[in-house]
VOGU-3710 file (C-alpha; in Angstrom, 3 decimals, decimal comma):
1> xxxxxxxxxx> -35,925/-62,349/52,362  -38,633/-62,722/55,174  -36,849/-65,004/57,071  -33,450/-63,138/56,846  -35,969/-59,938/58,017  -37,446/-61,906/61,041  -34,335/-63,775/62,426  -32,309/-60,437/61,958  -35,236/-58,419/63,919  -35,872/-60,974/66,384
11> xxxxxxxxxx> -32,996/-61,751/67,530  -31,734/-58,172/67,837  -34,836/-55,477/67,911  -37,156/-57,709/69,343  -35,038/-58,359/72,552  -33,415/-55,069/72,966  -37,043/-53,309/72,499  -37,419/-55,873/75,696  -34,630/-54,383/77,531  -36,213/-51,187/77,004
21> xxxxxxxxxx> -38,972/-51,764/79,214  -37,938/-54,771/81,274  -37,074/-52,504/84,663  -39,709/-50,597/84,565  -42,496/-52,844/86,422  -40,134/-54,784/88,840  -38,072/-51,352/89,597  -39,648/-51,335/93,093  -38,415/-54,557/93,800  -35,057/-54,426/92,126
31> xxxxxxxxxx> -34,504/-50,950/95,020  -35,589/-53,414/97,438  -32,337/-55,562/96,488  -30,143/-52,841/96,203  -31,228/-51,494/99,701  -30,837/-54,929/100,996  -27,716/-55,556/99,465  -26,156/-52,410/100,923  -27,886/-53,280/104,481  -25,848/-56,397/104,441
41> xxxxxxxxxx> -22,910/-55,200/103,848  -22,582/-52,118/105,752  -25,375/-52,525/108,414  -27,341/-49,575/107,788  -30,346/-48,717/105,085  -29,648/-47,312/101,858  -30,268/-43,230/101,759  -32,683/-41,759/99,133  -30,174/-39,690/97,633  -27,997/-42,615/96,929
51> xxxxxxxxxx> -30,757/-44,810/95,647  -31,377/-41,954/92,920  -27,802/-42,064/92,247  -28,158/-46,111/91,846  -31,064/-46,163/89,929  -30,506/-43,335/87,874  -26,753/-44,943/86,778  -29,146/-48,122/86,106  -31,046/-45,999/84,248  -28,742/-44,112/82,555
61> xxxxxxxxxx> -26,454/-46,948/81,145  -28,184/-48,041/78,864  -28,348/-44,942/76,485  -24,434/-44,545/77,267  -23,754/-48,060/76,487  -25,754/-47,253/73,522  -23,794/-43,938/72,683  -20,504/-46,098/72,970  -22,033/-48,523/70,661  -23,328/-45,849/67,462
71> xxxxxxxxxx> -19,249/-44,968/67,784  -17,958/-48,437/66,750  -20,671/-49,560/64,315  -18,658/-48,671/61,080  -15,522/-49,936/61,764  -17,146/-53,223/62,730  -20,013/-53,866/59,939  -16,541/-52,662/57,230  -14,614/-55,325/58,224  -17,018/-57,873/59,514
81> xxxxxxxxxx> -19,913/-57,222/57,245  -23,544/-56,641/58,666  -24,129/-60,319/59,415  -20,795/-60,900/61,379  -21,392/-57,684/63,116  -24,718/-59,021/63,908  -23,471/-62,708/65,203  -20,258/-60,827/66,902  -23,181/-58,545/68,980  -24,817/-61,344/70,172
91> xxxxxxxxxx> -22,025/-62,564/72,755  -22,715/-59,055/74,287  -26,162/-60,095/75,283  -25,866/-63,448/76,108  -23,115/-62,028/78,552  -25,417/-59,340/79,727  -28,128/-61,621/80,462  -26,251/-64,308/82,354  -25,312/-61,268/84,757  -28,544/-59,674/85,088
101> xxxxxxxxxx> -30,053/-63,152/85,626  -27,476/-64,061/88,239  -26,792/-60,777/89,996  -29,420/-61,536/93,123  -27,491/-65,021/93,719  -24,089/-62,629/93,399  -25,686/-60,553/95,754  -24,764/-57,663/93,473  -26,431/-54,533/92,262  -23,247/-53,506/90,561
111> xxxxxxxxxx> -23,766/-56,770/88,301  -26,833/-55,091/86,846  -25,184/-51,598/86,364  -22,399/-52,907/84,103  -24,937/-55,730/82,308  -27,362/-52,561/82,009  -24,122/-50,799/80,154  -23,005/-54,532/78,048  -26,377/-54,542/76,729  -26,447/-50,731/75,339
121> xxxxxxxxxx> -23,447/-51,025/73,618  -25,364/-54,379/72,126  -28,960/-53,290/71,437  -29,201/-49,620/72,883  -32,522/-49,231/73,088  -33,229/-46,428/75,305  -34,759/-46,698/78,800  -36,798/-44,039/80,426  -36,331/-42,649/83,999  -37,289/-45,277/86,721
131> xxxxxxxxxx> -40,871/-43,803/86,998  -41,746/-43,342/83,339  -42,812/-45,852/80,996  -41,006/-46,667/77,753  -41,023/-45,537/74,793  -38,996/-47,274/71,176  -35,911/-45,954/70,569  -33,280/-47,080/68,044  -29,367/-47,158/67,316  -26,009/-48,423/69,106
141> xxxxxxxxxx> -24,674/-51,649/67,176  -27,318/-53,650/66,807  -30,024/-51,431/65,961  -27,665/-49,632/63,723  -26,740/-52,715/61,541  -30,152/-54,065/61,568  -32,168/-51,222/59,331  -28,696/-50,803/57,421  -28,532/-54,609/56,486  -32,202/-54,684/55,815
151> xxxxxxxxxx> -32,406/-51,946/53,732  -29,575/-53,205/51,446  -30,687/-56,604/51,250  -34,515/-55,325/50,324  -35,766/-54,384/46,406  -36,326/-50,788/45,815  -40,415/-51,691/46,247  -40,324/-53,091/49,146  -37,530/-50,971/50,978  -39,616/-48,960/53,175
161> xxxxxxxxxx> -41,584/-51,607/54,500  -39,005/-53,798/55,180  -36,942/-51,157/56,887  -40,114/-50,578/59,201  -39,592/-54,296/60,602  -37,024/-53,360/63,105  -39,430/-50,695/64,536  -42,301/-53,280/64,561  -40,255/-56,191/66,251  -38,935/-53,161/68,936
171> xxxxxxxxxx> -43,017/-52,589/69,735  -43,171/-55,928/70,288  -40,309/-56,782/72,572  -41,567/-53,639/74,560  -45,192/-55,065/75,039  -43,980/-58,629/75,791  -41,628/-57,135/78,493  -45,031/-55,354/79,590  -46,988/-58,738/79,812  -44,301/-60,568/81,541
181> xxxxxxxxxx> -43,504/-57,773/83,238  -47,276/-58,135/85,494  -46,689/-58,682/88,716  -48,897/-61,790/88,470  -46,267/-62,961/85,898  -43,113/-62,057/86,536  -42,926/-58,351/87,491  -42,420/-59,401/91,520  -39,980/-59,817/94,148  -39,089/-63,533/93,050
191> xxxxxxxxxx> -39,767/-63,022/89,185  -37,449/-60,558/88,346  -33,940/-61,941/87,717  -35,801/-64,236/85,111  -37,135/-61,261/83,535  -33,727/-59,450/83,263  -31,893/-63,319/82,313  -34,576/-63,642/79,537  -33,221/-60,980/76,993  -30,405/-63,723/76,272
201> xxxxxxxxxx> -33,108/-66,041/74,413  -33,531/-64,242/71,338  -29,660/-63,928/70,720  -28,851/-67,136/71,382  -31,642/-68,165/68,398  -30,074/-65,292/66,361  -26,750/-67,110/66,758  -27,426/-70,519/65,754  -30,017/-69,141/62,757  -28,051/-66,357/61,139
211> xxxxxxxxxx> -25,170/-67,940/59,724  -27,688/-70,198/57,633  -28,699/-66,773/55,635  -26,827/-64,769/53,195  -24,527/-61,014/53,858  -25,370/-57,973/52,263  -24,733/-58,090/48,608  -24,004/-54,789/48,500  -21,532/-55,550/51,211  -20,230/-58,315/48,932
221> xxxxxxxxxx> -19,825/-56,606/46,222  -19,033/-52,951/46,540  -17,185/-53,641/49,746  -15,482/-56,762/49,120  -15,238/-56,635/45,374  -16,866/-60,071/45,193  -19,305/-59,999/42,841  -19,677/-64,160/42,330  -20,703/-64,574/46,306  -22,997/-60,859/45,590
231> xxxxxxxxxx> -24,898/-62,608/42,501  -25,389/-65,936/44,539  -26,810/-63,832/48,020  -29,131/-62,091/45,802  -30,315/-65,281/43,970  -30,864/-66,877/47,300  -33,323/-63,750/48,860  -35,008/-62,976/45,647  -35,365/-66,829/44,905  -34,928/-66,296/41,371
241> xxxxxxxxxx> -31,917/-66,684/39,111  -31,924/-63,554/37,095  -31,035/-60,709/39,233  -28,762/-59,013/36,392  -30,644/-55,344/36,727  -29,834/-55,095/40,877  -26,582/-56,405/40,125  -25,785/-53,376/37,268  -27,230/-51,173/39,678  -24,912/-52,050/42,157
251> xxxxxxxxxx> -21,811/-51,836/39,589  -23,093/-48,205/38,983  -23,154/-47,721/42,624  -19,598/-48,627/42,446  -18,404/-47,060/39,895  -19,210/-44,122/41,436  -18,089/-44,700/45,065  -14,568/-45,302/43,734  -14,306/-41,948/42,707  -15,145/-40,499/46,369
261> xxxxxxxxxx> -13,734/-43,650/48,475  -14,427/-44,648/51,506  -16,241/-42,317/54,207  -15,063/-41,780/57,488  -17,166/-39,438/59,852  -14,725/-36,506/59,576  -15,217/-36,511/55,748  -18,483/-37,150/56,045  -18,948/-33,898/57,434  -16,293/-32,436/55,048
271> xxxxxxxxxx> -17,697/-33,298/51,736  -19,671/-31,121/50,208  -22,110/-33,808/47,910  -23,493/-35,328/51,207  -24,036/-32,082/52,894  -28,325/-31,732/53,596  -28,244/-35,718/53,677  -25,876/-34,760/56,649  -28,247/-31,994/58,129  -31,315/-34,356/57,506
281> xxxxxxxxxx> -30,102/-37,207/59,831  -29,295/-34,935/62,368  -32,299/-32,883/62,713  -34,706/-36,010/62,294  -32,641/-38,185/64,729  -33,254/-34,469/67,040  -36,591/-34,151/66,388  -37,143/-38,116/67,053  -35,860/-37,904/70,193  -36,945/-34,276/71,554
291> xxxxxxxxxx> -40,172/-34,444/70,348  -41,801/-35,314/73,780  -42,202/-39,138/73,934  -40,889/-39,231/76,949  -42,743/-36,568/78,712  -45,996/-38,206/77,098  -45,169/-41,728/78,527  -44,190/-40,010/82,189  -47,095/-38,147/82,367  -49,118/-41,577/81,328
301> xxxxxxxxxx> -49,810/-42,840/84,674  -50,727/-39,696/86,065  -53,632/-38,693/83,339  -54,833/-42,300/84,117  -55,160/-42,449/87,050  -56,832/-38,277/87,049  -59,103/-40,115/84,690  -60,814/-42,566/87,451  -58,148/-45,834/86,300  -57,509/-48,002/89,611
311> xxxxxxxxxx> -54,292/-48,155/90,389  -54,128/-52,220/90,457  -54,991/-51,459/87,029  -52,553/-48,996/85,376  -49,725/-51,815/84,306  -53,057/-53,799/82,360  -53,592/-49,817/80,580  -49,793/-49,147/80,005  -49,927/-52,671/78,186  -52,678/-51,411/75,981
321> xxxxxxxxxx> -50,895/-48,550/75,055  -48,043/-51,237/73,935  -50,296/-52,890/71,887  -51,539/-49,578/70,544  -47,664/-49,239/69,827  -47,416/-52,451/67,765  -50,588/-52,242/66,271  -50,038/-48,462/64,646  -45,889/-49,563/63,840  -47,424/-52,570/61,822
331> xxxxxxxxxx> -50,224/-50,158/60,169  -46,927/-48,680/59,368  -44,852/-51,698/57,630  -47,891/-51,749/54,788  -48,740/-48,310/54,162  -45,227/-46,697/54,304  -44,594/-47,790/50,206  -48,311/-46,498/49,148  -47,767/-43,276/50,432  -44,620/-42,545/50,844
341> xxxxxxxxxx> -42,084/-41,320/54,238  -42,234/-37,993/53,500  -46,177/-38,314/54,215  -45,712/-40,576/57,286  -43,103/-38,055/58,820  -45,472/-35,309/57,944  -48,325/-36,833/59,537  -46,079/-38,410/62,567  -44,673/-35,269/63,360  -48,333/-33,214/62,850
351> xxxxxxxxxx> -49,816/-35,909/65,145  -47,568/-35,192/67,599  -47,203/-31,603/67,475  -51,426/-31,095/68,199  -51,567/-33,864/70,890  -48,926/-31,951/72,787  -50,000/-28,621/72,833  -53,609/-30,350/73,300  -52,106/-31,784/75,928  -50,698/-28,291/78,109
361> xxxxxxxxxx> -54,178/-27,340/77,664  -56,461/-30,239/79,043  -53,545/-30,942/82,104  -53,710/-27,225/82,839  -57,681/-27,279/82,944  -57,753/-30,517/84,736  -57,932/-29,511/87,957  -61,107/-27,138/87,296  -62,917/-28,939/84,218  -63,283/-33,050/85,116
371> xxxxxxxxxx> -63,521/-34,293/82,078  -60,159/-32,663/80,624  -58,632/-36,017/81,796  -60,574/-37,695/78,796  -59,118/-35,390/76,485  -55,647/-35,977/78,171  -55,875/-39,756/77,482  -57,192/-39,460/73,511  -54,022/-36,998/73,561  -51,682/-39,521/74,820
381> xxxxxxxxxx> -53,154/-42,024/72,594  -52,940/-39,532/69,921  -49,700/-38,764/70,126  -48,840/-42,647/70,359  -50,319/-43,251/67,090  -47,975/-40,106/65,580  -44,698/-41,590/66,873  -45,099/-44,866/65,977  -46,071/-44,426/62,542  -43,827/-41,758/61,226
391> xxxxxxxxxx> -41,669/-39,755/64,133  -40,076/-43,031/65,286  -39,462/-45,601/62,451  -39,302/-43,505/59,469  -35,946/-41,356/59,983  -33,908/-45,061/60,212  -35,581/-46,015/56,898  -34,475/-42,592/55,329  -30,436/-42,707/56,707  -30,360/-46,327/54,627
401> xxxxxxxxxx> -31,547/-44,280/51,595  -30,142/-41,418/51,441  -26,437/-42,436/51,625  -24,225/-45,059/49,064  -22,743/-48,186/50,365  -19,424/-45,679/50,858  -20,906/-43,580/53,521  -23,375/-45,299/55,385  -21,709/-46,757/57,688  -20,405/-43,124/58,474
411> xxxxxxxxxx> -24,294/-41,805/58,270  -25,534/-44,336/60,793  -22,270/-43,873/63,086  -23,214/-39,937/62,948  -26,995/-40,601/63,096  -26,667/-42,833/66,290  -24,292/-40,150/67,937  -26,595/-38,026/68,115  -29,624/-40,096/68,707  -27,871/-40,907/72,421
421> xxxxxxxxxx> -26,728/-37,798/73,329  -30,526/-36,588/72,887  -31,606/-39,493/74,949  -29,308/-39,503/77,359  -29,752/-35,097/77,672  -33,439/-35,789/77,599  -33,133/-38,544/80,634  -30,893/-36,223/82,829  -32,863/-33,212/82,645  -36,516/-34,117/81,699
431> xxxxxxxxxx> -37,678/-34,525/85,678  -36,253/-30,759/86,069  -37,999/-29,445/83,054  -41,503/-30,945/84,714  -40,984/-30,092/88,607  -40,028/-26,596/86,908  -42,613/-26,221/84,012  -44,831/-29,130/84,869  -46,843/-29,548/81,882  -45,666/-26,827/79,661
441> xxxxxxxxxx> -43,025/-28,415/79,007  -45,066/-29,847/76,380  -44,854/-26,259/74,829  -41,196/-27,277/74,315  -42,335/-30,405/72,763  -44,560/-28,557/70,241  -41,912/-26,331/69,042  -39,559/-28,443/68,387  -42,653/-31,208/66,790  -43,453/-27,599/64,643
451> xxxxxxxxxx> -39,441/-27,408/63,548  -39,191/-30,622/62,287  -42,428/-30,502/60,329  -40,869/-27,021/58,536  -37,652/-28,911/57,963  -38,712/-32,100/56,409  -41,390/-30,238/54,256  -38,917/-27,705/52,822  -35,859/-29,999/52,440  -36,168/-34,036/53,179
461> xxxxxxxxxx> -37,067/-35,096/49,686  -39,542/-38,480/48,726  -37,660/-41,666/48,157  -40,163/-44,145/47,472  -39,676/-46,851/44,951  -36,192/-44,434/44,069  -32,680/-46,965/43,784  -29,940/-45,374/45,715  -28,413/-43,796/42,581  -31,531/-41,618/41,959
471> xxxxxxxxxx> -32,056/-40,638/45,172  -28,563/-39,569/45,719  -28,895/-37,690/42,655  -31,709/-35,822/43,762  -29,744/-34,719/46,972  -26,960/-33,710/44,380  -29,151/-31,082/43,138  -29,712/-30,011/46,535  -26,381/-29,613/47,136  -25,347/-28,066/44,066
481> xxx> -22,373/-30,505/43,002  -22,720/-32,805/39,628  -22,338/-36,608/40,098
//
């Protein structure tokens, strides 16, 4: 069960949390190549306005790429299972990588816009305007399938943790993309078509490595009506014989998806028995994304360097704040079955709602009172600590949960809709909000922080150490029907 957890996580959260940072230090001399590229070609420099427009379509491909990957997740991991779907994503980011790594020798800044685009629909993690930082987003194929296949391969106890890994392995591609990303590494004008190339490692390990580990039994069994192949998966990742009790509780499972058959997204948002488990993705995967990270990780580099932070030394602090990341998403992993997700989104959210409207108030003082930059920086660390322990990984963890084998598939396709069209809203009009409201715009933040606090107190229910069946007859209740 570990290994199947690493080698899924690696080789698809751990390199697309990569991508999600990768341009940001060597985006300087990546405009140098597009500028020289269109010099070449044309004889003249490059504009400013069209440099936005390349750099933002850079930019903004990735979350798109991502959006167009959430839309084909179910019909894929249906008829491919979760592990095929995994292997099958992989040539998308080998592909991706041999372009990106090649596109100065093409002489080609297109290359990189369509690679940028390959490798959202593969991994869509989402990448921040060209002068933010990065902050861990999930969904898109990969980062659907991975928390879905987890969370069905895991037992009930350690479900939560194990659907944290993703998360944690995301932290971590983001902070080794940081370190490599140095310009004394590979952040640089000669260094950075290796960075881009290097996202193809961890597939190509994923490749060879997956097929040696089992599918989902659930898959097998409720899916594909194989129960033989589901006994002998379940034997191999609990490495014990007698697995009799998950096996009845997946005949239950069964017994009772027949009755409703198979979900597509339309009757997903037709039935009546999955209606708040509906609502609940959608306002987490909301309040995940509009909660403020990015406004927190743009405004990063400014409150450090108001705070006396060289400026040969900001990439070394943004690293530490990546390492803050990883640290606080692994905290996560072993306390999120002790106390539960409905006290980790609680807290995640809380965290983040005080540190932002701390936040309007020490940038607003700033200028008057020096040593409101010292708040600003425990507020940014603050509010780091909030999102990666319960804002961020927490609502992926709860989609697995709260839907059967019939409509998850359906949940995660909805869930990642609307995870990328927050992102990508959030991307194309977050530098207005901030020349317009500058840092009230945290205000914004707050409220919306505030909302999904109200929300998951009032509605999202605990599942910890709950099997699918009693969980989704505790949302029954909610929704008045009788399973």
């Amino acid at each position: 069960l570990a290994l199947v957890a690493l080698i899924a996580a690696f080789g698809s959260s751990f390199q697309y949390g990569y991508n999600v940072s990768v341009i940001n230090s060597p985006a300087p001399y990546m405009q140098d190549f597009y500028n020289q590229t269109y010099i070449n070609r044309t004889h003249k420099p490059m504009d400013g306005a069209f440099m936005t427009l390349l750099w933002s379509l850079t930019v903004s491909m990735y979350p798109l790429g991502g959006f167009f990957g959430s839309l084909i997740v179910g019909p894929l991991v249906n008829n491919c299972g979760r592990k095929g779907t995994l292997l099958i994503n992989n040539i998308f980011s080998i592909a991706a990588a041999i372009l990106m790594g090649t596109s100065e020798l093409a002489k080609s800044f297109e290359v990189i816009i369509v690679a940028r685009f390959i490798v959202g629909i593969f991994a869509s993690p989402y990448s921040e305007h060209c002068m933010a930082n990065t902050v861990l987003y999930l969904l898109g194929l990969a980062s659907n399938v991975v928390p879905m296949f987890l969370g069905e391969i895991a037992p009930r106890n350690l479900r939560g943790a194990i659907g944290v890994v993703p998360q944690l392995f995301i932290s971590v591609g983001i902070l080794v993309a940081q370190i490599l990303g140095l310009n004394s590494i590979l952040g640089n004008a000669e260094g950075w078509p290796v960075l881009l190339g290097l996202t193809g490692i961890p597939s190509l390990i994923q490749l060879l490595v997956l097929p040696f580990f089992p599918e989902s039994p659930r898959y097998l069994l409720i899916q594909k009506g194989n129960e033989e192949q589901a006994r002998k998966a379940l034997q191999k990742l609990r490495g014990r014989p007698d697995v009799d009790e998950e096996i009845e509780e997946m005949r239950q499972e069964d017994r009772s998806e027949k009755e409703e058959g198979q979900f597509t997204v339309l009757s997903l948002f037709t039935f009546r028995g999955l209606r708040w488990q509906l609502i609940s993705v959608v306002v987490m995967m909301m309040g995940q994304q509009l909660c403020g990270a990015n406004a927190v990780f743009y405004y990063a580099d400014k409150i450090f360097r108001s705070a006396g932070v060289k400026e040969d030394s900001v990439q070394y602090v943004t690293v530490s704040i990546g390492a803050i990341n990883v640290v606080m998403t692994l905290l996560a992993v072993f306390i999120v079955e002790s106390l539960g997700r409905r006290i980790l989104l609680l807290t995640g959210f809380g965290l983040c709602c005080v540190s932002c409207a701390v936040l309007t108030l020490a940038l607003n003082l700033q200028p008057t009172v020096s040593w409101m930059s010292y708040i600003s920086i425990v507020s940014v660390i603050v509010y780091i600590i909030g999102h990666a322990i319960g804002a961020s990984p927490i609502p992926f963890v709860l989609i697995t949960e709260m839907f059967l084998q019939s409509s998850r598939p359906a949940a995660f396709m909805v869930g990642g809709s609307v995870h990328w069209l927050c992102n990508f809203t959030v991307g194309l009009v977050f530098l207005y909000m901030e020349a317009g409201l500058g840092p009230y715009c945290f205000l914004i933040f707050c409220a919306i922080c505030l909302a999904s606090i109200v929300y998951i107190f009032f509605i999202v229910p605990e599942t910890k150490n709950k099997t699918f069946m009693e969980i989704n007859k505790i949302m029954a209740k909610r929704n008045k029907v009788e399973i």
